[in-house]
Each structure stands twice: as structure tokens, then as C-alpha cells.
BAGULO-597736 format. One record per residue (C-alpha): residue number from 0; x, y, z. Coordinates in pm, 1 decimal. Layout:
REM BAGULO-597736
 seq        X        Y        Z
 NUM        X        Y        Z
...
END
This chain:
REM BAGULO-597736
 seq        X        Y        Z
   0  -3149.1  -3518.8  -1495.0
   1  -2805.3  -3725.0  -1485.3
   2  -2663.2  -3395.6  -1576.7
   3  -2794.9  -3151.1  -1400.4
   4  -2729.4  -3311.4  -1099.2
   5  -2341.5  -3368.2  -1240.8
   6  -2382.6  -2939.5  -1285.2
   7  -2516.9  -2956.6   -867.6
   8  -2268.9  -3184.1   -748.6
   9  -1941.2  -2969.6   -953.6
  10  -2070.4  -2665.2   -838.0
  11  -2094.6  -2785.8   -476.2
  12  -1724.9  -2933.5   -512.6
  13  -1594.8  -2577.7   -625.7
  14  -1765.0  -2414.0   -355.4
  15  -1590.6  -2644.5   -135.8
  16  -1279.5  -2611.8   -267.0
  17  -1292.8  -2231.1   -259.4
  18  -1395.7  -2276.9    119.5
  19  -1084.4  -2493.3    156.4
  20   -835.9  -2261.0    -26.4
  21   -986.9  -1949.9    166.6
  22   -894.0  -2092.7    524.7
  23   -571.7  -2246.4    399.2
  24   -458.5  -1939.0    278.8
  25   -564.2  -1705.6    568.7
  26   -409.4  -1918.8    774.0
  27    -58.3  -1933.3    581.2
  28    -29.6  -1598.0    542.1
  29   -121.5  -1540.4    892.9
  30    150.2  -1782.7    962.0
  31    405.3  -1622.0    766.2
  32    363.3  -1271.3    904.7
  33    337.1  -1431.6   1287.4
  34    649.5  -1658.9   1259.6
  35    881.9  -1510.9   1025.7
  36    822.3  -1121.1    927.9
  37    642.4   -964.8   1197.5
  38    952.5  -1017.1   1427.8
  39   1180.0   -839.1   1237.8
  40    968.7   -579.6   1194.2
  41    962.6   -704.9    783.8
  42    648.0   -692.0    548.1
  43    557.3   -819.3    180.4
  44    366.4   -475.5    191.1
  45     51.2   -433.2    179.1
  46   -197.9   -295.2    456.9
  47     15.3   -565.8    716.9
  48    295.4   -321.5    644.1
  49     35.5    -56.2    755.2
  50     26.8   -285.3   1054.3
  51    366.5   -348.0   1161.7
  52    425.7     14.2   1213.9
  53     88.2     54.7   1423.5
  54    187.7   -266.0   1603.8
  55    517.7   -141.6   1677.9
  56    501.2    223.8   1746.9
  57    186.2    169.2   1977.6
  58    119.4   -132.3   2039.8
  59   -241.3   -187.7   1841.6
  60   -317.0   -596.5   1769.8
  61   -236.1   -615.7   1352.0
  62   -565.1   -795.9   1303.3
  63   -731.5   -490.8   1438.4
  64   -549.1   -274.0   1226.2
  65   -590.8   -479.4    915.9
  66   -966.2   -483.8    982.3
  67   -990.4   -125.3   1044.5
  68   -774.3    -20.7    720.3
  69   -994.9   -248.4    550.7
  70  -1310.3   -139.1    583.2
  71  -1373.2    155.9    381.7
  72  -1150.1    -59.9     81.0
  73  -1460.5   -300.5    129.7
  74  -1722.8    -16.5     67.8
  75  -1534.0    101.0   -206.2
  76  -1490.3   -255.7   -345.1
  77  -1830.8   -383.5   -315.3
  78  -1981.1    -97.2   -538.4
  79  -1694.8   -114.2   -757.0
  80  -1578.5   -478.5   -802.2
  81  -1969.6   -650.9   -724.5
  82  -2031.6   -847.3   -462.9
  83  -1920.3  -1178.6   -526.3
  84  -1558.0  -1078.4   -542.5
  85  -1598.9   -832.3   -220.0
  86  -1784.5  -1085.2    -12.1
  87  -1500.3  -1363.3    -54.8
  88  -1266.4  -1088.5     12.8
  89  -1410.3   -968.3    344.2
  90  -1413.0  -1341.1    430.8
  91  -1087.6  -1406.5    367.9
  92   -970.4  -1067.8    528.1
  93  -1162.8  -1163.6    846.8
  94  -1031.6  -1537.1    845.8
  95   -644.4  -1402.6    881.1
  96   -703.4  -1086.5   1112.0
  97   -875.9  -1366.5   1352.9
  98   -573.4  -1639.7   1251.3
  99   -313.6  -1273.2   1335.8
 100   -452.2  -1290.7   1719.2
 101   -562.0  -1657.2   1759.9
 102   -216.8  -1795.4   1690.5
 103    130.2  -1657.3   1820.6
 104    438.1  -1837.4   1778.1
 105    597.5  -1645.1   2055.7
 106    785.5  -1904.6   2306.0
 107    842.2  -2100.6   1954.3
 108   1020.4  -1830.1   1832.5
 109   1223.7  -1720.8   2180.9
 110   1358.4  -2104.2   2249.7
 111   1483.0  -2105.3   1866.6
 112   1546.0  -1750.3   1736.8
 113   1530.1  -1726.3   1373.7
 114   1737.5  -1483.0   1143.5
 115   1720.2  -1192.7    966.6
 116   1762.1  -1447.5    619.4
 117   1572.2  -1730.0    682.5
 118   1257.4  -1517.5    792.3
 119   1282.3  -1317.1    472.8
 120   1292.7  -1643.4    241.3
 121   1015.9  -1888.3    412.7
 122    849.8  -1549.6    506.9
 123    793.3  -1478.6    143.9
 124    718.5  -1830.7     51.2
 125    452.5  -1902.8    272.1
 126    297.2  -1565.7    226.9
 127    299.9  -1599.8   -155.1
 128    157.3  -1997.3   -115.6
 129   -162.0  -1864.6    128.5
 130   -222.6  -1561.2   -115.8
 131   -214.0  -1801.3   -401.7
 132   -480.9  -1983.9   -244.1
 133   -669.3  -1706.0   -149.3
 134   -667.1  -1575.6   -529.1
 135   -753.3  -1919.8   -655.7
 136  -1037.3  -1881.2   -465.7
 137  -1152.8  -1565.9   -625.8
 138  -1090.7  -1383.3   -359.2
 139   -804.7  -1164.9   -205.0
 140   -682.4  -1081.3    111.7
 141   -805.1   -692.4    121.1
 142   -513.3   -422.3    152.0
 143   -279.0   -338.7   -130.9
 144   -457.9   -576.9   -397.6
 145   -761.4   -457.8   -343.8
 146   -653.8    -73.3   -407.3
 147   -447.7   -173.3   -708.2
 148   -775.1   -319.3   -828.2
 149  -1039.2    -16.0   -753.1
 150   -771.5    226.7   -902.7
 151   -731.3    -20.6  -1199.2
 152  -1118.6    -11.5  -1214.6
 153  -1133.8    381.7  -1169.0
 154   -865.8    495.3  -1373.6
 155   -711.3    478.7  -1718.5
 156   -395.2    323.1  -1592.3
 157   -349.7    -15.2  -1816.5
 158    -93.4   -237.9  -1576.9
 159   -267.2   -375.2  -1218.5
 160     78.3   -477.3  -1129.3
 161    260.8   -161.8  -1226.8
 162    -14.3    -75.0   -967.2
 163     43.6   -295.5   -716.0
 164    403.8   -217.4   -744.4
 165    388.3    107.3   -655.9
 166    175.5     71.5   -350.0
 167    412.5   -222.4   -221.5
 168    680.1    -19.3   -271.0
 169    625.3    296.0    -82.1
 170    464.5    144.2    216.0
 171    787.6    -82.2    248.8
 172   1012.7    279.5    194.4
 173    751.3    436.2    522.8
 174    890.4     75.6    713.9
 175   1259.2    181.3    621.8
 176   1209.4    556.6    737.2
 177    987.7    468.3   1017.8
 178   1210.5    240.7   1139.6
 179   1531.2    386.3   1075.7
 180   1684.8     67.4    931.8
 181   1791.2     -1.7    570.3
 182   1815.5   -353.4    645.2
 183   1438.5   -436.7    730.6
 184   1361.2   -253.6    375.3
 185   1562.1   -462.0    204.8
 186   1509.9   -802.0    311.3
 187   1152.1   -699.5    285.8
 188   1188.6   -620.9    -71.3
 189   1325.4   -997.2   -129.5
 190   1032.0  -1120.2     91.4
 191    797.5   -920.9   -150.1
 192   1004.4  -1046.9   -471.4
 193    974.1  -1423.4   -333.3
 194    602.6  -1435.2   -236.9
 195    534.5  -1265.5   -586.8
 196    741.4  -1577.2   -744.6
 197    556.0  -1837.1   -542.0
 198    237.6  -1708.0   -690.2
 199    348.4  -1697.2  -1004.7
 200    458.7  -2032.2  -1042.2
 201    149.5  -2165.5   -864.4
 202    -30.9  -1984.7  -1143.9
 203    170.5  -2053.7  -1434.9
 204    308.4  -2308.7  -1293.2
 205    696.6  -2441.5  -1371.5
 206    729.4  -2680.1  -1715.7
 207    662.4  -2391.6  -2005.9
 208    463.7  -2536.7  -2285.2
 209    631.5  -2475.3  -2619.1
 210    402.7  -2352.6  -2926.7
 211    571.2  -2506.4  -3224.0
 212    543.6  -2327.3  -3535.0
 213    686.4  -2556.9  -3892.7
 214    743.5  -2408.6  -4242.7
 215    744.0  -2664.3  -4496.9
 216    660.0  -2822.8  -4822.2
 217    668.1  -3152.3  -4737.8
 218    342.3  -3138.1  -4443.6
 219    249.1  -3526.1  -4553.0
 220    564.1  -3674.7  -4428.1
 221    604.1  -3405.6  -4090.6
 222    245.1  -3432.2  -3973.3
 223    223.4  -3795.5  -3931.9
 224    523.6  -3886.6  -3710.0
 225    324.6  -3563.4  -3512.8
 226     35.5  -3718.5  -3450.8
 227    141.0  -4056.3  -3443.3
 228    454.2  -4073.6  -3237.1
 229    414.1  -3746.0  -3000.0
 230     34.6  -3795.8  -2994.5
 231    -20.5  -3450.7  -3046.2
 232   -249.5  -3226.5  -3207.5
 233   -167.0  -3009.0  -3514.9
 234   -357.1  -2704.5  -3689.9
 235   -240.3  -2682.2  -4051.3
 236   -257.1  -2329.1  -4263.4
 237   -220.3  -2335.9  -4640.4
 238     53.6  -2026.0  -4713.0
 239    239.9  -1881.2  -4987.4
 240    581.4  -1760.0  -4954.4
 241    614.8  -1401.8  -4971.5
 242    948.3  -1407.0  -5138.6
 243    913.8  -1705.7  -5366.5
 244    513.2  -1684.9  -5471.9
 245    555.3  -2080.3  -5367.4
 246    274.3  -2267.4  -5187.8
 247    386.3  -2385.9  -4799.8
 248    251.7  -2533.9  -4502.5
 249    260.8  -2354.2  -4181.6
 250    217.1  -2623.5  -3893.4
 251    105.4  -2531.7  -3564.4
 252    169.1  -2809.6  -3239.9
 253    145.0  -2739.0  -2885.0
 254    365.8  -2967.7  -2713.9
 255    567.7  -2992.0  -2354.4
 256    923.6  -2917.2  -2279.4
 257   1043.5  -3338.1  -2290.8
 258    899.8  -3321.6  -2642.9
 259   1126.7  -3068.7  -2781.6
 260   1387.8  -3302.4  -2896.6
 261   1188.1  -3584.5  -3111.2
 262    987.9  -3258.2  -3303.9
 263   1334.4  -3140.8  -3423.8
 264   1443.0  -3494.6  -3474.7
 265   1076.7  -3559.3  -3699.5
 266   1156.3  -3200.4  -3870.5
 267   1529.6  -3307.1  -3949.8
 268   1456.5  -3683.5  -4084.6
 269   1101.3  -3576.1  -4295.0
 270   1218.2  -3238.3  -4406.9
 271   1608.5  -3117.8  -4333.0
 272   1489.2  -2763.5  -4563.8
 273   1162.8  -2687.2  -4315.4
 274   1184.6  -2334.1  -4060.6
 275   1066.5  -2399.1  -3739.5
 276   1036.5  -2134.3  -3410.3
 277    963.9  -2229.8  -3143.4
 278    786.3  -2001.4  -2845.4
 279    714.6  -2029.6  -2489.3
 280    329.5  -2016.9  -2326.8
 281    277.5  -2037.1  -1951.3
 282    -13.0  -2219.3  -1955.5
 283   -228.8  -2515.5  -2211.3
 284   -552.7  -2662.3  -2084.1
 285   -803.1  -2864.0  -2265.6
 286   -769.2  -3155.9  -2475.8
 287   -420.3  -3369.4  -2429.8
 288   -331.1  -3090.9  -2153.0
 289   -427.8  -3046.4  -1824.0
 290   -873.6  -2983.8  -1809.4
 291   -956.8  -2667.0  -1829.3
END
């Protein structure tokens, strides 16, 4: 019983949670496109790209337009990508077309003009934080993502973000020409490359774990000071050494970045003859690591 309920309550929490982070994000990005890159005529890409030249060239609301683009991606999506994922997605869509008209930043952004720069960097960053919270969620904010991912699903092509790419890229090249201005495509293009960055570290986040991987003959005397004075975890494999016949040790640790230099000092006092290499993983969850 104890547990089921503990099943009832978690569920309820990530539910909550995803409710949270699908607001949040709307809002930010709504935020970012208001404040910073809908100004200057800039765009991350995406169907508010779409939007900027609608808004622009004759006058239509961008939450209208977003909606409108939208829709038949939603069709498409909900018999291709199942319902859950669609359903979230229309939410979220909804949320920031309604956050697009509800919220202008208009006399904030006449009595303190910001430039070209600026509004390219915090454009991109708080873009990339709401859409990071919106995909946490298990959602996404419709346009450009959602394409990349019905052609991904459709298709034989392997990369989603060679995808994506492609669609960012030539909607921010119909800005340039539409616009007549080199400068709007290329600020937008760092706007794009920050808010990509943003959600990449929020994903993967910024302190690499290192995968440790020791060669030696002498495992007794290098596992201990392991477990004992980094309080890590080891998985050991019995080898043989292709060039000598001889029986080795591989050792396998998981460790973080601060613990880089007592491993090497452990490896140099236990065993000065042992290999080591050393590689880089974005992300280690479970036991000793942050819960999965």
C-alpha cells in the first residue's frame, strides 16, 4: 500500500513539475522573442521566423501565425509521434502564442532601447532556457522541432539535428533576403548558436564526468585507495595482454572532474608501470551520482 501510494504521489509530483516547466518555458521564450528578437526583426528560426516576416510585411499578430503554421504540424504529429508527445506540444504551443499577445514590452523597450548585441545574446539565452524547459517536459514548442521530428520519423535520414539544422537555417537565409539586411541574419545565427548552447548545457549540463579506464598488474594495491579514499565504484575485467600473453587487470571508475588528480596520484604511488585513459561522458546518474 505504502508503495503504491509513494508510485501516486511521484507520479503526481512529475505531472506537476511538467505543468511547471511547460508555463515557465512558454513564457521565456515568449519573453525572449517579445523583448529582445522580435524588434530587430531577429529569430532563433523556427516557425517564429515564419512569423516575423508575416508580422512585419503585414502586420498579422505572431501568435496567430504560430498557431496557424502549427496546426497541420499537429495533425501530422499526433498520428505520427502519439498523442502524449502531441498533446503536451499543442499545450505548450498554445501557452506562448497566448504569452506572444498577452505581454508586450513595448514602452519598456522605447524608454531604454536595446541593441543590435545585447538582444542577440540574452535573446538566445532566454529562448534556449524556456525551450529547455519545454523539452524537459516532454514536450516542444511546435514549429521547426516538430518537422525535424516527423521527417526524422518518416524518412531514412539518421541525424534529427542535421535536420533541425537545415530547417533553422534556411528560414533565417528567407529573414536575410526578405529583409534585405545581412546583419539581422547574422546576429540571428549567434542567437540560434546561443539558445542551442543553453540547452545543451541544461541537458548535459557543465562538470564532464570522466570514465577512467587502468591497465595494471598490481589491481590489489590500485583498487583499494579507489574505493576507500575517492569512495568510488570500480568494475574489474580479468585481460591478457595481446602482445605479451601476460594476465592484466583492466579497471573501470567513473569519477568527477575534482577527482582527476588523486586517481593519477593512487595510479603513480600503487603502480608507476599501469596505462590509464581517461574519457569524457556528459552525463552519470544512479548510485554515487546524481538519481536517475
Amino acid at each position: 500500500m505504502n508503495k503504491t501510494n509513494e508510485k501516486i504521489k511521484s507520479k503526481f509530483l512529475n505531472k506537476s513539475l511538467d505543468a511547471i516547466f511547460i508555463v515557465l518555458g512558454a513564457y521565456l521564450v515568449s519573453l525572449g522573442i517579445n523583448m529582445f528578437l522580435l524588434p530587430h526583426k531577429m529569430t532563433t528560426g523556427g516557425v517564429s521566423g515564419i512569423a516575423t516576416i508575416l508580422y512585419y510585411l503585414f502586420d498579422i499578430p505572431m501568435g496567430i501565425s504560430i498557431l496557424f503554421i502549427n496546426l497541420p504540424l499537429f495533425l501530422i504529429s499526433l498520428y505520427k509521434l502519439g498523442v502524449k508527445f502531441s498533446f503536451k506540444t499543442v499545450i505548450s504551443t498554445i501557452l506562448m502564442s497566448i504569452f506572444l499577445e498577452l505581454f508586450s514590452y513595448d514602452a519598456l523597450i522605447l524608454n531604454n532601447p536595446i541593441d543590435l548585441f545585447t538582444s542577440c545574446v540574452f535573446g538566445g539565452l532566454i529562448v534556449g532556457l524556456g525551450l529547455s524547459l519545454v523539452l524537459k517536459a516532454g514536450a516542444s514548442t511546435g514549429g521547426s522541432d516538430l518537422l525535424a521530428q516527423i521527417i526524422y520519423k518518416v524518412t531514412k535520414i539518421q541525424s534529427l539535428s542535421n535536420i533541425l539544422l537545415v530547417i533553422e537555417m534556411i528560414i533565417i537565409l528567407s529573414i536575410m533576403i526578405v529583409f534585405k539586411d545581412l546583419n539581422i541574419g547574422l546576429y540571428s545565427i549567434i542567437a540560434l548558436f546561443i539558445s542551442t548552447k543553453v540547452i545543451d548545457i541544461i541537458f548535459t549540463g557543465v562538470d564532464y564526468i570522466k570514465v577512467v579506464t587502468i591497465i595494471t598488474k598490481k589491481s590489489d594495491k590500485v583498487i583499494e585507495p579507489i574505493l576507500k579514499d575517492l569512495k568510488r565504484g570500480a568494475t574489474i575485467t580479468n585481460s591478457i595482454g595481446a602482445h605479451s600473453g601476460e594476465e592484466i587487470t583492466t579497471i573501470t571508475c567513473i569519477i568527477t572532474r575534482p577527482q582527476m588528480a588523486k586517481i593519477k596520484e593512487i595510479i603513480r604511488e600503487n603502480d608507476s608501470n599501469a596505462i590509464m585513459y581517461v574519457t569524457t561522458a556528459n552525463e552519470a546518474s544512479g548510485n554515487g551520482f546524481k538519481n536517475i
